[in-house]
N, C-alpha and C positions, 0 to 999 in steps of 0.2 A: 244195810251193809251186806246181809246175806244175799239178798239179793243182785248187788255190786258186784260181788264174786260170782255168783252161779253164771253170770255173762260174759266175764272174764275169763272162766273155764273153758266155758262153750266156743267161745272165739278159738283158745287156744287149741281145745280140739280142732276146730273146723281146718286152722289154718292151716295145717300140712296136708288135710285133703284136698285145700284149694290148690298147694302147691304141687301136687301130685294131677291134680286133674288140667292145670296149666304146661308143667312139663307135658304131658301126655301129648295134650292136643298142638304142642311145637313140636315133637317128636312127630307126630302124624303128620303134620304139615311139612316138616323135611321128609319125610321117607314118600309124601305124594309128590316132592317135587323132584328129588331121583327118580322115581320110578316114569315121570312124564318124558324125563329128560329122555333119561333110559330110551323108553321109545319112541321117540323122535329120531334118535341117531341111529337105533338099530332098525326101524324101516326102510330109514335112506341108504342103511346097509345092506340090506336086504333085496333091496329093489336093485342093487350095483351087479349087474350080474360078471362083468369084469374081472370085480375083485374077488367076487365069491370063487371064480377061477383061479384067479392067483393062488387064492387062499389052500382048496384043493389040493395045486399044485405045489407046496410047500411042503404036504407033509404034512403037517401040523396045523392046528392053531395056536398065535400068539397075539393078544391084546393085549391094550394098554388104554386103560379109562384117569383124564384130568380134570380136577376140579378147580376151583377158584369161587373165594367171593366175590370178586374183582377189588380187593383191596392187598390180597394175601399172595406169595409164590403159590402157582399150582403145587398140589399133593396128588403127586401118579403114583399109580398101581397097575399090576401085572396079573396074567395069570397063563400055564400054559399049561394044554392039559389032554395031548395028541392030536385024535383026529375031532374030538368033542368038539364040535365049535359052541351048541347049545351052553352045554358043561363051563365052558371055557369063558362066554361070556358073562354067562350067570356068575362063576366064583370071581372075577374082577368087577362086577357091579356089587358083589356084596360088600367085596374088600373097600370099595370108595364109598360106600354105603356108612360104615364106622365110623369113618374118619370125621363124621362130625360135621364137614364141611360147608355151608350153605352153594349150592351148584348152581352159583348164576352162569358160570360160564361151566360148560362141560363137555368134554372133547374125548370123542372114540377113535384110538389109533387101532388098526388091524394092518398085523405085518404080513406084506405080500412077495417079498423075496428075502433071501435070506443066502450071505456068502462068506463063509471061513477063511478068515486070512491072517497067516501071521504077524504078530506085533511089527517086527523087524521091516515085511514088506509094508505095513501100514502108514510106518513114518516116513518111508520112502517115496510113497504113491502121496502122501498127501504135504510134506515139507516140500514150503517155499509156496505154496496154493495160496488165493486169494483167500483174506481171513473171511474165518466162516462161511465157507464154500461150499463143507463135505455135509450133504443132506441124506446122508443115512444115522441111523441111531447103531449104537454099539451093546451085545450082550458081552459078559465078561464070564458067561459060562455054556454050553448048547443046551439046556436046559431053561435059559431067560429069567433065573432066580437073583442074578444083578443086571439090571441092563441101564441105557440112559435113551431119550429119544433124542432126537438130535437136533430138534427146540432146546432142549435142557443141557444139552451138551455144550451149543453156541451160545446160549441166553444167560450160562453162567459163568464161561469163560475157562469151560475144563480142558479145551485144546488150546496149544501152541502153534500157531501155524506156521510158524518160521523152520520150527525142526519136527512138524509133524507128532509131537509125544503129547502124550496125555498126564492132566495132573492127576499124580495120583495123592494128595495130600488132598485137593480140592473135592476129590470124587469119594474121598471114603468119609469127609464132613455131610458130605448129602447123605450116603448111606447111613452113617449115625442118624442122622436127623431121622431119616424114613424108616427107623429101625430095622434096617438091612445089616447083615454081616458086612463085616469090611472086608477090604483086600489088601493081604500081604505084599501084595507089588501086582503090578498091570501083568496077567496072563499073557502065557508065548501065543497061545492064538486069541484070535479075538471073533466078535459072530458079529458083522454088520450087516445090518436089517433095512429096506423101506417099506415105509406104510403109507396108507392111503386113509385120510383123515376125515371126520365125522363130528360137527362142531353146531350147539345151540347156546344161543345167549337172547333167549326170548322165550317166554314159558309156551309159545306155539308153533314152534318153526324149527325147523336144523338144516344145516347147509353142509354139501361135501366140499372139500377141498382140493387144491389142485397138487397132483404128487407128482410133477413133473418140472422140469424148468430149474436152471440154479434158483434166481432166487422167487421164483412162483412158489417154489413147495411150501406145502400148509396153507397157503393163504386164500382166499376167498376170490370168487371169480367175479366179474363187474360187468356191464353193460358198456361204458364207456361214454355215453348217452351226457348232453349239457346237462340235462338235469340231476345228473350222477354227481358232475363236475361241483354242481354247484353243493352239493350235500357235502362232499370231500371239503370243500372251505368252509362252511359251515364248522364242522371240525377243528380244523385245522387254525379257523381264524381264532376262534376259543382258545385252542392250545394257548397260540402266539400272546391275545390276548389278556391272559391268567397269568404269561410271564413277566408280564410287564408292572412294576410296583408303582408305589404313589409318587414315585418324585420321575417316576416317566423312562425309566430304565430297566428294560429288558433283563429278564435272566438268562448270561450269554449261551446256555447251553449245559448238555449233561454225559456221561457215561456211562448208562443205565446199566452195564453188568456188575457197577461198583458202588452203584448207586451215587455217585461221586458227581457234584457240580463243578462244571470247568472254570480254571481261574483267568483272569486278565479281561480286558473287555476293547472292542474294537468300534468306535464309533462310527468309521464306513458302513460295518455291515449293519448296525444299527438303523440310520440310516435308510439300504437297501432294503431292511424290511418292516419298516414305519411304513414304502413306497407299496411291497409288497400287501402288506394290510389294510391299504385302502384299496386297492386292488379287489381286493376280496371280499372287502365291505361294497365295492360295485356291483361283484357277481352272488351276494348275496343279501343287501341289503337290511341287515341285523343293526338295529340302532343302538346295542349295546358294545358294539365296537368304537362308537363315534368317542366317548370318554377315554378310554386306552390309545386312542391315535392320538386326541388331542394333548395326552399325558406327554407321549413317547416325541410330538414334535417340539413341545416345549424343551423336554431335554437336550433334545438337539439343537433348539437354541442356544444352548450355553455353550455348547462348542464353537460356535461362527465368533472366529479373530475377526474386526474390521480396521481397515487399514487407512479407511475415512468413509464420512456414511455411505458412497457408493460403491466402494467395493468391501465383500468380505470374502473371507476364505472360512475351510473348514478346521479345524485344529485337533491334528491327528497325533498327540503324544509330543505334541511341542514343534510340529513341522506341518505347514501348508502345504496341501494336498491335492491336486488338481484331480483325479480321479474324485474325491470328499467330496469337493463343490458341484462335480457331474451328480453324482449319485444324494446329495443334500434337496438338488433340485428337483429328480425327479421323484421324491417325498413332497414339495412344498408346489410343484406344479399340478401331480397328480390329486393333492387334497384341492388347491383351485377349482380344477376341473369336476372332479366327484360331488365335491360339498358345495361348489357354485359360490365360493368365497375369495375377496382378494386380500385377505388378512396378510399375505405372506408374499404381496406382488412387491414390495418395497426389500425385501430379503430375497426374493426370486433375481429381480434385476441385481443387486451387489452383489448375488453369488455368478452369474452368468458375467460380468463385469470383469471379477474375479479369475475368471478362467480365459478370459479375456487376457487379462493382465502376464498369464505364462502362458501363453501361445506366442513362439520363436518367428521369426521372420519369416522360415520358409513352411511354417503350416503346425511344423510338430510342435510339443507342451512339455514345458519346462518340468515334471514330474513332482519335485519337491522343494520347498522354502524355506529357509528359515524363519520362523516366528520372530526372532528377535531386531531381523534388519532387511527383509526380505531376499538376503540374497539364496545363490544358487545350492542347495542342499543335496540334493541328487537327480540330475539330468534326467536319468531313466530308470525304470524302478522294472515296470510292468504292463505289458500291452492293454492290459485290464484299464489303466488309468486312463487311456488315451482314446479308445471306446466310451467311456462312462463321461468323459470329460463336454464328448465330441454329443452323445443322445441328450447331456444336460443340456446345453443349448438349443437345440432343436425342442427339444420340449416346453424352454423357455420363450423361444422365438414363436413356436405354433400359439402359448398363451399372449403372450404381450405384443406379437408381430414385429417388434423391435428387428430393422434388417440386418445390424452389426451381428445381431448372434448368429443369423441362416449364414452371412458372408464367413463368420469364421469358424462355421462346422465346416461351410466347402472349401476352405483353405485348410483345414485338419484332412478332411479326405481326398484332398488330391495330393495331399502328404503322404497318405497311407499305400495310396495307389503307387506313388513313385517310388516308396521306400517296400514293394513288395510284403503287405501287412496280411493279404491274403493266409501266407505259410503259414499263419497262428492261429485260423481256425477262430477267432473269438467270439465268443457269445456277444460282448456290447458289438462290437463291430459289424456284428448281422444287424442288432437294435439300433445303430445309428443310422445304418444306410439304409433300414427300413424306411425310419421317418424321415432321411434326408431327402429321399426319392416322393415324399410325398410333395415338396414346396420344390425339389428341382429334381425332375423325372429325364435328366440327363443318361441317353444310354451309358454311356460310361462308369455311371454311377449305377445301373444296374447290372451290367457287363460284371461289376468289382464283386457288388452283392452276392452274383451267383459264384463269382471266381472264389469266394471266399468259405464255401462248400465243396468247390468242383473235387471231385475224387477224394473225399471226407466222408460223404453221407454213405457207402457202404460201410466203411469202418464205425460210423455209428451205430447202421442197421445191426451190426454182428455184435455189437462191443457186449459183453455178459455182465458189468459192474454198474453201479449205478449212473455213473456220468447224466448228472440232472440239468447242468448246464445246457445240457447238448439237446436237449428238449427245448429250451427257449432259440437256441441257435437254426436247429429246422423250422420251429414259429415263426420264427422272423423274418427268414428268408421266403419259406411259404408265402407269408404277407407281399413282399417284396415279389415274388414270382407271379402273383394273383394280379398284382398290380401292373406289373410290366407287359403283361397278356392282356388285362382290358385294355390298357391304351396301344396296343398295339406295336408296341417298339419290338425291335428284333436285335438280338446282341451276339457279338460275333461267339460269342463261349456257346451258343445254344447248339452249335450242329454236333459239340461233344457232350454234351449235358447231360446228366443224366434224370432228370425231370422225376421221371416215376420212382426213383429212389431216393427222391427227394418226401414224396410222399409218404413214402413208406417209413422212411426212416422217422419221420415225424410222428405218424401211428405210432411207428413199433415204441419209441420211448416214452409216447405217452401211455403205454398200456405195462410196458415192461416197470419203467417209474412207480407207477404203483405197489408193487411188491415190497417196497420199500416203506409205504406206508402202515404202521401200526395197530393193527385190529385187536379184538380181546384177544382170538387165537393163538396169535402171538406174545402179545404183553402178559400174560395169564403167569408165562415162565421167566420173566425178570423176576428179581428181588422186589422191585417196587411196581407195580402192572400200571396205575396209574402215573407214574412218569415218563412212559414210553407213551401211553394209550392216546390214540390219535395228533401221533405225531410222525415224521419222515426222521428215519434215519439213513445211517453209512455204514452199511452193512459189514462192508469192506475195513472200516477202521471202528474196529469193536461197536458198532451198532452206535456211532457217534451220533448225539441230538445236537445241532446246535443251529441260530436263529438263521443266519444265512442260508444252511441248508434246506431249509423248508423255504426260506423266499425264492430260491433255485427251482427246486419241484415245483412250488406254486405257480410261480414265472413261467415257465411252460404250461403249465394246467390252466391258469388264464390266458392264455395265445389259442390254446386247442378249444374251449369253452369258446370264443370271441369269431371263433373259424369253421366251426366244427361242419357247417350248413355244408361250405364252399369244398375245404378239403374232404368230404364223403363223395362231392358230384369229382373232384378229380381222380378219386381215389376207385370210384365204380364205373368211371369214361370207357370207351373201347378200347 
């Protein structure tokens, strides 16, 4: 028994040294992995000779060190402390140093300009601005002892952008949190700052950022390269994937500054990016997608009304849809083609059928149906319908060769051509007459294709918001331009054309689109980092997630990926 006890003791000593020499060696282990971080971002600062100018030329130094575990809102810190920059950066690595944090992601802001401006002119200069526009951060004293970056200003939804003011209810909740003094009301002047970013989320590597461009700022530079393209779905297919539950239904989307999932659900776009995701599973071959597509077209089985087994429709909220049955099929074609399966050739024909069935005598498509008797429910909805309506057939006709379908997409497009359809710019309208021209290479029919850009493509080159759309729209017609050049046709639009801005503009969105996609550096500063993280949003409408948006960006990112060889030789010609 004495002996029972004497072992019992011993334990009991030992165990709090064991617990002491455990803590230790996690302590050790965090403060080696600040300290790696640490210099990883301050070489690459270092080596900036730029900024070290700006820096200089400030006057001052002012940093800002963020961390994340990637599961948690960043926890930033400051420090400003004259012309010390040494000084300056050492006391804000100690200060993130406390916090405890584990620093998978950790990001060095150093402010490089720095401008005083009244509250009063503030809301002025920036009400009515495209939301989340304004990429400087705000101190709320010249000293930098409150400030916010302008990550954490947009990512948490402290501006108003309609009347330009600042919450000040929302902004003294973070100062609480951060144990910052709060503020009695938003100061008459205010200190708006940019910085030039400094970002590792790999225990061997750190990457600058770009501090220029609306919405470039902060985010990481890219190659642009197919095999970039292909890494980005990668991603991205995962996101989509992971949204999708076991009865094969999508999560429509999210708010990430409120952490808020969006309500209602839309089985078009559903749909659109079932079509989208095999897409992706083309450009990247991951056989862990093949289960979530199979999920997601199941569901969308249950949508298709049949009206007898050869025709069906899509059933959009209780009304047939003819834009549905376009965009149904090119889900149920495109998985034919990828998987090399005709599981869905007997559903492909009744939806093509189908759209058949509301196509008007003289070309155009009846819009919407009733479910209950098939009559007329809405004529005209949306150019979008009659685009989507017109590539389902075509898609359907390239699989099953059936000639009723190519006949009644070229009686849709000589529809569109008479009824001036060009003015609308649309994105499926470039994707019909893409592939229409592939089975009838009718100038006319390329003649539309380009008329359907003509004096478009700079207003896209310039456009500064995301317009993802408009990436698939230069895609397509690119295709369509490439094609009309090998075979040699000449179309009366060509002597005004503008050709090389046709290229451009298709670059520029594919490079520009990106900014929009989701890296740690940015998700670090939502509420939830992993609900944004490798995802596309809408910057413009509170950093909206939702599933069609990403089949948009994607849409384009596989046209540029599928082109990329042809458009570089047009894009570096003489």
């Amino acid at each position: 028994m004495k002996k029972v006890i004497s072992i019992i003791l011993c334990i009991a000593i030992m165990l709090p040294c064991l617990g002491i020499n455990a803590y230790a060696d996690m302590s050790a282990t965090m403060n080696a992995r600040y300290e790696r971080k640490m210099r990883l971002v301050t070489e690459l600062f270092r080596e900036d000779k730029e900024t070290l100018e700006a820096v200089e030329a400030c006057g001052r130094a002012v940093v800002f060190i963020s961390v994340s575990d990637t599961m948690n809102q960043a926890t930033t810190v400051y420090s400003s402390t004259g012309k010390d920059l040494d000084a300056t950066l050492d006391k804000a690595f100690q200060k993130a140093r406390l916090t405890g944090v584990n620093p998978v992601w950790f990001k060095l802001d150093v402010v490089t300009e720095i401008e005083e401006i009244s509250y009063e002119d503030f809301k002025e200069k920036y009400a009515g601005k495209l939301g989340n526009s304004m990429r400087k951060g705000i101190a709320f004293n010249s000293y930098f002892g409150r400030a916010l970056l302008e990550a954490q200003i947009n990512s948490s939804g402290y501006m108003n952008y309609e009347t330009g003011e600042l919450d000040l209810d929302a902004i003294n909740k973070y100062f609480k949190k951060a144990k910052k003094k709060q503020l009695a009301e938003i100061p008459e002047t205010l200190y708006l700052f940019k910085t030039k970013g400094y970002f590792s989320d790999t225990p061997a590597g750190a990457r600058d950022l770009y501090d220029s461009e609306y919405a470039a700022f902060g985010t990481r530079k890219y190659d642009y390269s197919p095999e970039m393209m292909e890494k980005l779905a990668g991603k991205t297919s995962r996101y989509l994937a992971d949204m999708v539950n076991e009865e094969g239904k999508f999560v429509y989307g999210y708010y990430p500054i409120d952490n808020e999932e969006l309500e209602g659900y839309n089985i078009i776009r559903h749909a659109g990016t079932t079509w989208n995701l095999i897409l992706q599973y083309e450009m990247t071959g991951d056989k862990s997608l093949i289960a979530p597509i199979d999920r997601a077209l199941s569901y969308l089985d249950t949508y298709l009304h049949y009206k007898d087994k050869n025709t069906a429709f899509l059933n959009d909220r209780g009304t047939l849809n003819v834009g549905g049955n376009g965009i149904s099929l090119l889900a149920y074609v495109c998985y034919a083609e990828v998987m090399k399966s005709d599981k869905y050739n007997d559903t492909i024909k009744a939806l093509a059928n189908g759209i058949i069935y509301m196509q008007k005598e003289d070309g155009g498509y009846i819009h919407t149906l009733r479910k209950a008797d098939y009559s007329v429910y809405k004529e005209y909805i949306v150019v979008f319908y009659d685009g989507e309506a017109t590539y389902g057939l075509l898609k359907a006709y390239g699989l099953l060769g059936t000639k009723k379908y190519l006949r009644a997409a070229e009686k849709a497009a000589d529809y569109f051509i008479a009824n001036n359809y060009e003015e609308l710019h649309s994105h499926w309208i470039a994707y019909s007459f893409n592939e229409l021209t592939k089975y009838t290479p009718k100038e006319e029919y390329f003649n539309f294709g380009l008329l359907n850009v003509h004096g478009y493509t700079d207003k896209v080159h310039r456009t500064v918001s995301a317009a993802h759309t408009t990436c698939e729209t230069m895609g397509a017609t690119f295709e369509l331009y490439v094609r009309m050049k090998e075979l040699g046709i000449e179309c009366d639009i060509l002597d005004d054309f503008d050709e090389e801005m046709l290229f451009k503009a298709f670059s520029r969105r594919v490079k520009y689109g990106l900014h929009y996609f989701i890296q740690p550096e940015q998700a670090m500063y939502f509420v939830n980092p992993r609900l944004v993280l490798n995802s596309f949003v809408v910057r413009e409408d509170a950093f909206r997630i939702r599933i069609d948006d990403i089949q948009h960006f994607m849409g384009g990112y596989y046209l540029y990926w599928k082109n990329y060889e042809t458009l570089q030789k047009y894009l570096n010609q003489e």
